[in-house]
C-alpha positions as CSV (number, residue, x, y, z in Angstrom):
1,X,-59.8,29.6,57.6
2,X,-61.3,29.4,54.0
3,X,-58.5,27.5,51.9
4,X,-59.9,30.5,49.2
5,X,-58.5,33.2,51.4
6,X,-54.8,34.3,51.2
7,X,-53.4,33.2,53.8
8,X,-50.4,35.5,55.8
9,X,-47.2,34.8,53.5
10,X,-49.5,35.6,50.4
11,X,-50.4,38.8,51.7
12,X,-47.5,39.8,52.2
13,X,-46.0,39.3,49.2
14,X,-49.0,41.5,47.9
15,X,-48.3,44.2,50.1
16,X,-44.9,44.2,48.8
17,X,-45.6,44.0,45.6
18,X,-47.9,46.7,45.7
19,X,-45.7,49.0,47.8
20,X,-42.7,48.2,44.9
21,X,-45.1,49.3,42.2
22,X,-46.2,52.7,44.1
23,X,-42.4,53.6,44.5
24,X,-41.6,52.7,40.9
25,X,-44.8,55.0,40.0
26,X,-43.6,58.0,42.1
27,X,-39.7,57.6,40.4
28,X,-41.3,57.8,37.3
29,X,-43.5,60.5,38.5
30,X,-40.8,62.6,39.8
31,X,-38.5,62.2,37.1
32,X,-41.1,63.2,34.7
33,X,-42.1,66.3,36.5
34,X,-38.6,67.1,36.4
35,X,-37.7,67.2,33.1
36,X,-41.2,69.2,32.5
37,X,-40.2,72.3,35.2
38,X,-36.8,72.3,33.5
39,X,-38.0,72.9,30.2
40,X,-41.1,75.4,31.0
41,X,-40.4,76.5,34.9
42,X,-43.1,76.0,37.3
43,X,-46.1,78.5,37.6
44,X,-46.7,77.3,33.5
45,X,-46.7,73.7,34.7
46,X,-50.4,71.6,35.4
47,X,-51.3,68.7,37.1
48,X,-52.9,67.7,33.9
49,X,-49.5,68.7,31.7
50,X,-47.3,66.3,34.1
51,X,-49.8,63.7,33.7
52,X,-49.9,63.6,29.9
53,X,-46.4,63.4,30.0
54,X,-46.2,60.6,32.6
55,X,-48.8,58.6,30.4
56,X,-51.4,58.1,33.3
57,X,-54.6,59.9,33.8
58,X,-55.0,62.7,35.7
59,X,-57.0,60.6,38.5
60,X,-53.8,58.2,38.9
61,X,-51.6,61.1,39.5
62,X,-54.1,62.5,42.3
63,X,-53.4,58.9,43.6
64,X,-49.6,59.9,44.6
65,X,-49.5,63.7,44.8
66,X,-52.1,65.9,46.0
67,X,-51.0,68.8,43.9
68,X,-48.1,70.6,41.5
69,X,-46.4,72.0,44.9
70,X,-46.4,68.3,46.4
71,X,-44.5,67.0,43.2
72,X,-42.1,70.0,43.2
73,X,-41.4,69.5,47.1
74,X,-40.3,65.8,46.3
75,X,-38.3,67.3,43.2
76,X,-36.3,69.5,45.5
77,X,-35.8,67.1,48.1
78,X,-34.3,64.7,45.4
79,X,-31.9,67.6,44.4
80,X,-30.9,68.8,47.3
81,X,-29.6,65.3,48.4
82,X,-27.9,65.0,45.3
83,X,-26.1,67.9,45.7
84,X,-25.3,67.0,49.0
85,X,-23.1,63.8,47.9
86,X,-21.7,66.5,45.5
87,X,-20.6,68.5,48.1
88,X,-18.9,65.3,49.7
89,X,-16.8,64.8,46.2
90,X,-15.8,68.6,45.3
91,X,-14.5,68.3,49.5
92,X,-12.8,65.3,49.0
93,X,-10.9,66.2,46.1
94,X,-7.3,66.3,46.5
95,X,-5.9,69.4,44.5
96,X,-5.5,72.9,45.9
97,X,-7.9,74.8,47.7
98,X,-7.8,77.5,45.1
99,X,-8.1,75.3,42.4
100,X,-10.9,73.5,44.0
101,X,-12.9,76.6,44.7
102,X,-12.5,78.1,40.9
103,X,-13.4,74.4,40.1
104,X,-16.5,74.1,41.9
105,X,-17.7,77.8,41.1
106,X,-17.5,77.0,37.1
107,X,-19.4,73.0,37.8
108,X,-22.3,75.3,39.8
109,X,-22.7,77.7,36.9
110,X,-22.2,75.4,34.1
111,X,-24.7,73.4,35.6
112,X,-27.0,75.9,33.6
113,X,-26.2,74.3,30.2
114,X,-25.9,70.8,30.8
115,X,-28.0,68.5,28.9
116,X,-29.3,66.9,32.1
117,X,-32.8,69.0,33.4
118,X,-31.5,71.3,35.9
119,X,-33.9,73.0,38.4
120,X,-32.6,76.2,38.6
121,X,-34.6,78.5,36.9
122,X,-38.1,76.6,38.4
123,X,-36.8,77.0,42.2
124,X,-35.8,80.7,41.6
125,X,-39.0,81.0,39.7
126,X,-40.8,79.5,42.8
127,X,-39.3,81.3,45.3
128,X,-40.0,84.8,43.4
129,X,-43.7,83.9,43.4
130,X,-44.5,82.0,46.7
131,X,-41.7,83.5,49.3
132,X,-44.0,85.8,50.4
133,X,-47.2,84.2,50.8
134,X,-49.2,84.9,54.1
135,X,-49.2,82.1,57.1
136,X,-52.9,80.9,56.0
137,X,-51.5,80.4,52.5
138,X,-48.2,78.6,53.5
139,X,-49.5,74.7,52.8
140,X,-47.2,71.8,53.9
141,X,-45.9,71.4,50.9
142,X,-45.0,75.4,50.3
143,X,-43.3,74.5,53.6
144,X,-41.0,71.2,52.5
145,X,-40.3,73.4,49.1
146,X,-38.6,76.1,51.5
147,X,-37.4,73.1,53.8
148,X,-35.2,71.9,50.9
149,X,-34.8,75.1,49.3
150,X,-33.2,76.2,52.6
151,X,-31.4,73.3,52.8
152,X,-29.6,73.5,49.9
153,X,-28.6,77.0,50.4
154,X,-27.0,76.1,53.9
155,X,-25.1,73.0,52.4
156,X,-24.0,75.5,50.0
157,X,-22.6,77.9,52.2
158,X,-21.1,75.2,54.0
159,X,-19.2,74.0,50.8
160,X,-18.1,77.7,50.1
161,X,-17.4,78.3,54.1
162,X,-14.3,75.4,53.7
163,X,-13.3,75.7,50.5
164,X,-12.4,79.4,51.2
165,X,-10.8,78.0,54.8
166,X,-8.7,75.7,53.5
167,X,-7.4,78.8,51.1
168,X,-7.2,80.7,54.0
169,X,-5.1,78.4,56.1
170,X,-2.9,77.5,52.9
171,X,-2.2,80.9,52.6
172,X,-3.9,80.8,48.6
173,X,-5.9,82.9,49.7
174,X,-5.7,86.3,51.7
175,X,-6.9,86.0,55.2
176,X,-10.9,86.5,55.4
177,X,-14.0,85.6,57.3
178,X,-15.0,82.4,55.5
179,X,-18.5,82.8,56.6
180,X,-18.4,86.1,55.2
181,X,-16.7,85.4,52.0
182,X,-19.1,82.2,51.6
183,X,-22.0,85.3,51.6
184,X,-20.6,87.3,48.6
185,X,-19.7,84.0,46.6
186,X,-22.9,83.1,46.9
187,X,-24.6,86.5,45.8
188,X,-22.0,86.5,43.2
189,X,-23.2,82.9,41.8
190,X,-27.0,83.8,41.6
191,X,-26.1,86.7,39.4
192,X,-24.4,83.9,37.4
193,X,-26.9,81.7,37.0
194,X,-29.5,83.8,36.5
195,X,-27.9,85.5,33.5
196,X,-26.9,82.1,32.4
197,X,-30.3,80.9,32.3
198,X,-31.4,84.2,30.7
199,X,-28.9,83.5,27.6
200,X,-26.9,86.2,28.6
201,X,-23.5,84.8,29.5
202,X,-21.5,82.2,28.1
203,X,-19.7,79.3,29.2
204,X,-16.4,80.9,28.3
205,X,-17.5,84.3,30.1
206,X,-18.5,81.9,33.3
207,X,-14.9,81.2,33.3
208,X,-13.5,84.3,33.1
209,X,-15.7,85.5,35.6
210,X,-14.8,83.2,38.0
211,X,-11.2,82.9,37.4
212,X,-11.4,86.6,38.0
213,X,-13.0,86.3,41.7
214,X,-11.0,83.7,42.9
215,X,-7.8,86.2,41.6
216,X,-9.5,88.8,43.7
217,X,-9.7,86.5,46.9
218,X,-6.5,85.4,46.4
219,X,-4.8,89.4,46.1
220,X,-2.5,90.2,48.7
221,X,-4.7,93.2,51.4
């Protein structure tokens, strides 16, 4: 072997080295696209606008993401395992069921005015405009955006489907179908957050809102 060419060990290292670059590229990638569909949704949003804000050319980006719907699918996959170790905290939490469920309900909503870029209003956006595209349409990364936005609506209900069991069986709450139940909450928390994230509710109006429901569910029949 030419003593000039790299031997095994070395290209390893490089491969690693390379790999550990391309993942730190990506984070940064992601993390910038993030904070850009927060602040201006998603159908607004360019390859060319995330690039200028990553600091890289709009060749580079091509390198990692073959398009704005690739980038978003990787977004939402990020969130929804975030809110999956969520879930596991609001379910481990050791105060009543009722109070647990108001809890959670106000954290969900609230969510809407945290500093911290919330996706939201982009995935609703996104759903409005490319839910009902036809099968030739449907790319694979339309299809990992409704993977994840699926996802997150099952682990969702699953969250509800307990926290209104545990009320059940606690007798906090009146005796229900917690599958059912899980259903309304949930159509009554996307009316939340959308009028939060249209400015017209507040956070003290979120809490009266939902200390009201959870009052209702917790009514003697």
């Amino acid at each position: 072997m030419n003593s000039d060419e790299p031997g095994p060990a070395t290209t390893q290292v490089n491969a690693k080295a390379s790999s550990k670059k391309a993942e730190h590229k990506r984070t940064l990638i992601l993390k910038t696209a993030r904070r850009v569909y927060a602040a201006r949704g998603f159908s607004s949003v360019t390859m060319n606008d995330i690039a200028a804000a990553c600091g890289i050319s709009r060749g580079g980006l091509y390198l990692y993401y073959s398009s704005n719907e690739a980038i978003l699918a990787d977004v939402l996959s990020q969130s929804t395992a975030a809110y999956e170790s969520r879930a596991e905290r609001v379910l481990a939490r050791k105060i009543s069921a009722r109070d647990n469920l108001e809890l959670y309900l106000r954290e969900e909503a609230q969510r809407c005015f945290s500093d911290d870029p919330q996706l939201t209003g982009a995935l609703m956006e996104y759903g409005l405009a490319y839910r009902r595209r036809s099968g030739s349409e449907q790319t694979d990364a339309w299809e990992r955006c409704r993977a994840a936005e699926l996802q997150f609506e099952e682990q969702e209900k699953r969250v509800l489907q307990e926290l209104v069991r545990r009320g059940v069986d606690s007798q906090e709450l009146r005796p229900c179908d917690p599958e059912e139940k899980a259903g309304q909450i949930r159509i009554f928390m996307d009316g939340v957050r959308i009028r939060c994230l249209t400015g017209v509710m507040t956070e003290q109006e979120i809490q009266t809102e939902t200390a009201n429901l959870v009052n209702d569910l917790a009514k003697e029949s």
